[in-house]
C-alpha positions as a printed NumPy array, in Angstrom:
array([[-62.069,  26.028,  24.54 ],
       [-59.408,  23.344,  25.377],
       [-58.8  ,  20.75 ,  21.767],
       [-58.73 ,  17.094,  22.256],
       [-55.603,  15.82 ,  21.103],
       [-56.227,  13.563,  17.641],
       [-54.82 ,  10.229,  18.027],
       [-51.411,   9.148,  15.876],
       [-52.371,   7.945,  12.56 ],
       [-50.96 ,   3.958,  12.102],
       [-49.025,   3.622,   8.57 ],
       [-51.147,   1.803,   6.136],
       [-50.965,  -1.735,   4.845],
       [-49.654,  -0.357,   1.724],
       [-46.967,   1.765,   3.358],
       [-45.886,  -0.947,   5.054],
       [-45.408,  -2.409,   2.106],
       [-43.458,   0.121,   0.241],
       [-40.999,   0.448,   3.245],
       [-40.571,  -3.531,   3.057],
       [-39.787,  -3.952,  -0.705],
       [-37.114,  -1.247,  -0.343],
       [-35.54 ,  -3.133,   2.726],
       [-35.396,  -6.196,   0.521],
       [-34.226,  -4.221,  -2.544],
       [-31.268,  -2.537,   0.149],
       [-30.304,  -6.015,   1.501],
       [-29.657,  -7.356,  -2.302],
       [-27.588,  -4.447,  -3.571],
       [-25.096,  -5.147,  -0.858],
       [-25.22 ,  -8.843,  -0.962],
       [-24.196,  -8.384,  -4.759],
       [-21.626,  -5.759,  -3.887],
       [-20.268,  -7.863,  -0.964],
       [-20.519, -11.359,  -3.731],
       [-18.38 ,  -8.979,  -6.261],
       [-15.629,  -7.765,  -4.216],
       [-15.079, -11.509,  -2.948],
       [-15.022, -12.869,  -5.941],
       [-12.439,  -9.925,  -7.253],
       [-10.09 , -10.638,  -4.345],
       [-10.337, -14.66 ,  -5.24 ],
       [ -8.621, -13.721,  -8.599],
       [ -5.022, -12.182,  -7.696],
       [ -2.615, -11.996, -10.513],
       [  0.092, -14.866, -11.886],
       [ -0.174, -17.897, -10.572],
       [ -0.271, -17.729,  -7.522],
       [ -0.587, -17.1  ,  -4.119],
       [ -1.838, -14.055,  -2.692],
       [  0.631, -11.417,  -0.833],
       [  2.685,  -7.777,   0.245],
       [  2.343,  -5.674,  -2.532],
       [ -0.196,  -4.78 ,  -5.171],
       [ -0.418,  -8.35 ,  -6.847],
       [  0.877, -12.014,  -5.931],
       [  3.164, -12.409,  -8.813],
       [  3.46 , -11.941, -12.497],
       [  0.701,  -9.554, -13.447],
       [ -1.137, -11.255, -15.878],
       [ -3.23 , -14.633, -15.431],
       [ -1.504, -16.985, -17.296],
       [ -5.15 , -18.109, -18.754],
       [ -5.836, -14.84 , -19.751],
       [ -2.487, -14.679, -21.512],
       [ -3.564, -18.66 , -23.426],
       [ -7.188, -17.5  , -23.805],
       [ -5.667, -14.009, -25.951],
       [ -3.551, -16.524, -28.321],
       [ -0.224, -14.618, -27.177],
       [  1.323, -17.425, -25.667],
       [  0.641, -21.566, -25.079],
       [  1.915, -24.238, -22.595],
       [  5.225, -24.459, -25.016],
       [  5.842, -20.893, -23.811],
       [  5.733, -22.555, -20.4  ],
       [  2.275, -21.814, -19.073],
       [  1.071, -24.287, -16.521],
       [ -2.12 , -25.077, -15.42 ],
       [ -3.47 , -25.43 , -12.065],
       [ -2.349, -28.398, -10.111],
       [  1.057, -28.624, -11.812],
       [  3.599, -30.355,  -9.833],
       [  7.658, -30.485,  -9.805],
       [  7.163, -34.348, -10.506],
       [  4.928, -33.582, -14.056],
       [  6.802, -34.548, -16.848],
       [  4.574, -32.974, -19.522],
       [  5.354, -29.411, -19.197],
       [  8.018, -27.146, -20.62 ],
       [  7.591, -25.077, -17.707],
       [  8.629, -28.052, -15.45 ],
       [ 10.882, -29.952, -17.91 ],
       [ 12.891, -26.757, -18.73 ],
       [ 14.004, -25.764, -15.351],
       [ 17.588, -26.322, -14.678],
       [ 18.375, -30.245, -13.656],
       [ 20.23 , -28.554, -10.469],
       [ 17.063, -26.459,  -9.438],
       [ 14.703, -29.34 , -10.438],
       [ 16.145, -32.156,  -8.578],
       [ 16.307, -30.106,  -5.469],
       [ 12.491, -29.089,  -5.863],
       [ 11.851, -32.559,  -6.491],
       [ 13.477, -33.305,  -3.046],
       [ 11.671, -30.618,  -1.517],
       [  8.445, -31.803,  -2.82 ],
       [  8.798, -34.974,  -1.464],
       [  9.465, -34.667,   1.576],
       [  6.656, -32.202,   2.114],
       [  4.318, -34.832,   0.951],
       [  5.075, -36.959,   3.749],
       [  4.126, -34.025,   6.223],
       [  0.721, -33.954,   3.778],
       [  1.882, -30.293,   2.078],
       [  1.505, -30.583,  -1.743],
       [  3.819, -28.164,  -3.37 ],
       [  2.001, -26.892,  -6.771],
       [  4.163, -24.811,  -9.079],
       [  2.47 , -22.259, -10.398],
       [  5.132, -20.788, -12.834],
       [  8.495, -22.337, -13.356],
       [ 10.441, -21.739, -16.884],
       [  9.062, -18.904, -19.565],
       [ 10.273, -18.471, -22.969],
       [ 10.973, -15.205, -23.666],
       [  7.689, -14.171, -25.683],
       [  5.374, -15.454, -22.293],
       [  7.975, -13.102, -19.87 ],
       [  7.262, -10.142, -22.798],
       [  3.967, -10.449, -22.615],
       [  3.919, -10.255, -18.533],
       [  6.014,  -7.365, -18.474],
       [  3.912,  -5.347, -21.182],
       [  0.734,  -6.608, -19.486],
       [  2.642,  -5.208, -15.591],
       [  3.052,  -2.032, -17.484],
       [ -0.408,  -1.56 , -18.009],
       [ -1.868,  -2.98 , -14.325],
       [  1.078,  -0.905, -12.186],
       [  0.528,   2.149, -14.859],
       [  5.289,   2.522, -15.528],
       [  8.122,   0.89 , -16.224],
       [  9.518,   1.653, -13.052],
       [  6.8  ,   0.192, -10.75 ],
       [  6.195,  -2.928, -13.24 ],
       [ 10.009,  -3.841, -12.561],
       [  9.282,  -4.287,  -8.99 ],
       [  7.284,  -7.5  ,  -9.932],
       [  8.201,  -8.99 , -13.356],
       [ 11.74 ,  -8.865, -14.751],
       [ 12.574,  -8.42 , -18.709],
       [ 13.409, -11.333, -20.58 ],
       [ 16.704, -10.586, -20.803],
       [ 17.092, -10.799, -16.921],
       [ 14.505, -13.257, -15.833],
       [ 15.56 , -16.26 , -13.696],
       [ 12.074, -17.733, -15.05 ],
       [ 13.601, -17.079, -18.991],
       [ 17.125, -18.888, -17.617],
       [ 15.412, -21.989, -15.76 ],
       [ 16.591, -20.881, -12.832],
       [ 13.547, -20.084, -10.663],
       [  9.927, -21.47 ,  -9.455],
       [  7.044, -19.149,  -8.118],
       [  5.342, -22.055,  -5.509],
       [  1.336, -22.217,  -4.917],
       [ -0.566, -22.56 ,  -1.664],
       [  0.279, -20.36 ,   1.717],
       [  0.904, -23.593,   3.238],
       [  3.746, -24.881,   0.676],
       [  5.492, -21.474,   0.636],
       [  5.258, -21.66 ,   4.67 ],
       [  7.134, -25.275,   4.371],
       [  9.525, -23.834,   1.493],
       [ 10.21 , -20.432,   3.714],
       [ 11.288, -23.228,   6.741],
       [ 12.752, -25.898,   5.115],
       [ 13.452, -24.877,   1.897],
       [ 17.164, -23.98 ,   2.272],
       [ 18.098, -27.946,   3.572],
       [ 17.867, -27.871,  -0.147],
       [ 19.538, -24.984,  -1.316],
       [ 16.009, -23.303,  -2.101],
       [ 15.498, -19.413,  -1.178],
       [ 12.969, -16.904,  -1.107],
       [ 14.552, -14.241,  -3.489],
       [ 12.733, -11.31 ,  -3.118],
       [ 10.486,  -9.855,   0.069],
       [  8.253,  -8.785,  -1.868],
       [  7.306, -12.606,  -3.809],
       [  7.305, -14.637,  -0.981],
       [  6.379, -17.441,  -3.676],
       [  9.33 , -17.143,  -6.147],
       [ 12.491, -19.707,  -5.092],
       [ 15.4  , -20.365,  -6.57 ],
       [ 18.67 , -22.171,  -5.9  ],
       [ 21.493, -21.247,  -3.669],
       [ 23.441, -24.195,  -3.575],
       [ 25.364, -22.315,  -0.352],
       [ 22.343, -22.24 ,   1.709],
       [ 22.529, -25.834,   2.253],
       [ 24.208, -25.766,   5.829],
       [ 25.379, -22.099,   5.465],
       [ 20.891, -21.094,   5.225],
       [ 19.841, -18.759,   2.844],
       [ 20.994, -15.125,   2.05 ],
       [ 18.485, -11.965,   3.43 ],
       [ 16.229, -11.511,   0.209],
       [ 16.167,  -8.683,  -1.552],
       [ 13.108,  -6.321,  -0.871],
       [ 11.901,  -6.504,  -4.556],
       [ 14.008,  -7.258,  -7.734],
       [ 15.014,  -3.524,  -8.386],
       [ 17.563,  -4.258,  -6.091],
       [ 18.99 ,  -7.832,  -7.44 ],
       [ 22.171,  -6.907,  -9.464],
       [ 21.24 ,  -9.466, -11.613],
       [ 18.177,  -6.972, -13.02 ],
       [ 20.441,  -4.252, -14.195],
       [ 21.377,  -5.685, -17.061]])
């Protein structure tokens, strides 16, 4: 005897339901996850701007540094939106004259082609470049690969006056072009942001950086 062939059975109201509330529950976990790693990437190390290399930068967030008590704006911490032309900073005040009045020129200039250079770190005392080394120690995990972004205090250009780190992709682009009409120079290839003042380059253009400051001389001491 041949069987008639039962027809499909449709999927309940209910079931429907079920299969719904788990698309919407799906659809919010990775919105979150998605919201989270955005908002990670937005908050890249130092001051700064974001680039090659594991972190942009001295590797600690120079509010995270104020907000732990370790070290204040007379330790040369600036906050955002700090220019060469504010008066009311150590970090800007205590940069060498030289390197000052040449960012100054810099900065003007720029303004009239609408870029707005922001320095996001310019002179440390010694305590603030401590605590960025110790706290690069910690994020890179040794010595060795913490040198390759923050120097000691005894052989930072930052401790000495002697060197900027810039904010913005668009003012380091300007400062990578023009910056050596005034003597200014990317140091290192790896901090695209940090500048500092080679009075030679004016004419002469600046010197090939070095790839990270384990190979500066200057660092050996």
């Amino acid at each position: 005897m041949s069987r008639t062939a039962s027809a499909p059975l449709k999927p309940s109201v209910a079931v429907w339901g079920v299969i719904l509330a788990l698309v919407l529950v799906c659809a919010v976990s990775v919105g979150a996850a998605l919201h989270q790693s955005a908002a990670g990437a937005d908050r890249s190390v130092p001051g700064t701007v974001p680039a090659q290399g594991p972190g942009p930068g001295p590797a600690q967030d120079p509010a995270e540094v104020v907000a732990d008590g370790v070290v204040t704006e007379e330790d040369g911490i600036l906050p955002d939106g700090v220019t060469a032309f504010d008066g009311a900073y150590p970090g800007i005040t205590r940069l060498s004259p030289d390197l000052l009045d040449a960012l100054r020129r810099a900065a003007e200039d720029a303004g009239h082609q609408g870029i707005v250079i922001h320095v996001n770190s310019g002179w440390r005392s010694p305590e603030y470049q401590d605590e960025l080394l110790k706290q690069a120690v910690s994020q890179y995990g040794s010595e060795a690969e913490a040198a390759r972004w923050v120097a000691t205090a005894a052989t930072s250009a930052h401790v000495a006056g002697e060197a900027v780190d810039i904010g913005s992709f668009d003012a380091v682009a300007w400062m990578s072009e023009h910056g050596d009409a005034y003597g200014l120079c990317q140091t290192y290839g790896n901090e695209s942001w940090h500048f500092e003042l080679r009075r030679e380059a004016v004419g002469g253009g600046c010197p090939a950086p070095y790839a990270d400051p384990t190979e500066d001389p200057r660092m050996q001491g």
